[in-house]
C-alpha positions in Angstrom: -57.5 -137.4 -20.3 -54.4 -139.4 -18.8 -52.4 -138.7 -21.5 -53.2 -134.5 -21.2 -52.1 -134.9 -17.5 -49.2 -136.7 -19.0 -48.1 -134.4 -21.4 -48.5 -131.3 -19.1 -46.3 -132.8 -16.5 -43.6 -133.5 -19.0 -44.0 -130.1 -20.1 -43.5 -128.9 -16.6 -40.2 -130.6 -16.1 -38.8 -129.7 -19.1 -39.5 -125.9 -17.9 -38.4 -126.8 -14.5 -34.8 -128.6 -16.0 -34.6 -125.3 -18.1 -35.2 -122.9 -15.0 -32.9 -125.0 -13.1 -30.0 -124.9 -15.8 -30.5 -121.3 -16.2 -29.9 -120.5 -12.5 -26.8 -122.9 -12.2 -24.6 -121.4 -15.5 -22.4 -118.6 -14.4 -23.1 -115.0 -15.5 -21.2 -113.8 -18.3 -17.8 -112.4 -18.2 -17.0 -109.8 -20.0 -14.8 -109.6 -22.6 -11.2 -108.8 -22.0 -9.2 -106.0 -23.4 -5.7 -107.2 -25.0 -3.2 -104.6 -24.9 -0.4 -105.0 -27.5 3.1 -106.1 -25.9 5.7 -103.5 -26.0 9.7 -103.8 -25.7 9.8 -100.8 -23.1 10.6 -98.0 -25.4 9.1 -95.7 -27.6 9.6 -96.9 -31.0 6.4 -99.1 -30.2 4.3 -96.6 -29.7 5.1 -94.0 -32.1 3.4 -94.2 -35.5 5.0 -95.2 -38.2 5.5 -92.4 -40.8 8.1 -92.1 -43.9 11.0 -89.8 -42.7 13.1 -89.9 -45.9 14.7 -87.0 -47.2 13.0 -85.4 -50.1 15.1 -84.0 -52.6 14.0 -80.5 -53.5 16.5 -79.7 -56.4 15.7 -81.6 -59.5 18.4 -83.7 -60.9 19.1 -83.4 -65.0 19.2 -86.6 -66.5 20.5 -87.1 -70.1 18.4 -89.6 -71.9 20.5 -90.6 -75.5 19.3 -92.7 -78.2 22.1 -95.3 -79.9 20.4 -97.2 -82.5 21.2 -100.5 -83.3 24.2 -101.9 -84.7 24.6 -103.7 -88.1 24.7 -106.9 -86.5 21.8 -106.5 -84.7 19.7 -105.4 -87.7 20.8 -108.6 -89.7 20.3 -111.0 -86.5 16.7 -109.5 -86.3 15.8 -109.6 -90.5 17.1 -113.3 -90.2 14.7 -114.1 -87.5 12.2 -112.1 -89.0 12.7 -114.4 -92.3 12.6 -117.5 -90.7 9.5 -116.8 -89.1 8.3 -116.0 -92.2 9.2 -119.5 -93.3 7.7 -120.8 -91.4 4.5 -119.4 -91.6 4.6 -120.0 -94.9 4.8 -123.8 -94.9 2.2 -123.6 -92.2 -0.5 -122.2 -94.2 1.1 -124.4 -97.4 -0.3 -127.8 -95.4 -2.9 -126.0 -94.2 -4.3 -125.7 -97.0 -3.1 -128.6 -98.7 -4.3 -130.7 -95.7 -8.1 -129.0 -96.1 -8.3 -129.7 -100.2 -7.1 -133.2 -99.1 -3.6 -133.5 -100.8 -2.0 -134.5 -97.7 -3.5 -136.4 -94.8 -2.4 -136.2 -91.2 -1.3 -138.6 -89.1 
């Protein structure tokens, strides 16, 4: 029984500490309003659109095809046989590397 009457007035001042906290905290303000800053003129203010001229007369534009030079062609059939090459000697080890012929280090 002493320890209901306990517990009930702990209870009671817990409620009575809330209450009391509850009455003492200021109301809530309200939330401000924040106004963007402006320079003073009306370039601020005014929404920003795309003012550039449009051209309204098409223009012609000549497209011309210059294949390539001799040089070029050589330099790329070069590359193209080195590459080849190499792939070559690539798949030679390769494949002497998986019957094992050659062993790597």
């Amino acid at each position: 029984m002493i320890r209901t009457v306990a517990f009930g007035i702990v209870c009671l001042a817990g409620l009575g500490a809330i209450a009391a906290a509850a009455k003492k905290s200021p109301p809530p303000r309200p939330a401000e309003i924040g106004f963007p800053v402006t320079a003073g003129n009306k370039a601020d203010r005014l929404p920003i659109s795309s003012n550039r001229e449009t051209t309204t007369q098409v223009e012609k534009l000549n497209v011309v095809y210059i294949p390539p030079t001799e040089e070029h062609r050589s330099f790329r059939l070069n590359r193209c046989r080195e590459h080849q090459k190499k792939q070559n000697l690539r798949r030679l080890l390769t494949s002497l590397t998986a019957i094992g012929t050659i062993r790597t280090i």
